[in-house]
Every structure is written in structure tokens, then in C-alpha cells.
C-alpha positions, 0 to 999 in steps of 0.5 A: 811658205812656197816661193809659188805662195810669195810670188802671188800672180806672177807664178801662174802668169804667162808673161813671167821670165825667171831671170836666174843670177849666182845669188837669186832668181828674178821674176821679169814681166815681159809686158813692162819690156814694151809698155810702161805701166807694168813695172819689169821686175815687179815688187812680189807678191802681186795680189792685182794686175792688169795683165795677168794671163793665166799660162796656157791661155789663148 
């Protein structure tokens, strides 16, 4: 299993930040910076949510 597998629709999501530590690698959505019904670091992998853009969309 790839880690683009294991994120679901995080991995194609415009609204994705990678947030790199020593040890790992967060997935940050940008959407729950501003608006509570996102959770920030989503549990992976989302399979539904709202906010999915595709990256590369207008």
C-alpha cells in the first residue's frame, strides 16, 4: 500500500499541506485553518469531504 493509497482524498486535494517533522509527515487541511467543520489534521484515510478540490482545478 502507497502512502497516496493510505491518505484517500487527501492526496489529490488542493487544500492538502504536508507538514514534515524529524519523525513523520503530517497531512494539514488548509480549509479547517478558517472554518471548524474541517478537522486540521484529518484521521486518514478520508474516503467523503465536502471540501475536496481536485488539485489543478479553478
Amino acid at each position: 500500500m502507497t502512502a497516496t493509497v493510505s491518505m484517500g482524498l487527501c492526496a489529490r486535494c488542493a487544500h492538502r499541506r504536508d507538514v514534515p517533522t524529524r519523525r513523520a509527515v503530517f497531512v494539514m487541511c488548509r480549509l479547517g485553518l478558517d472554518d471548524p467543520a474541517f478537522p486540521r489534521y484529518p484521521r486518514l484515510p478520508v474516503t467523503a469531504c465536502a471540501g475536496f478540490a481536485p488539485e489543478g482545478a479553478p
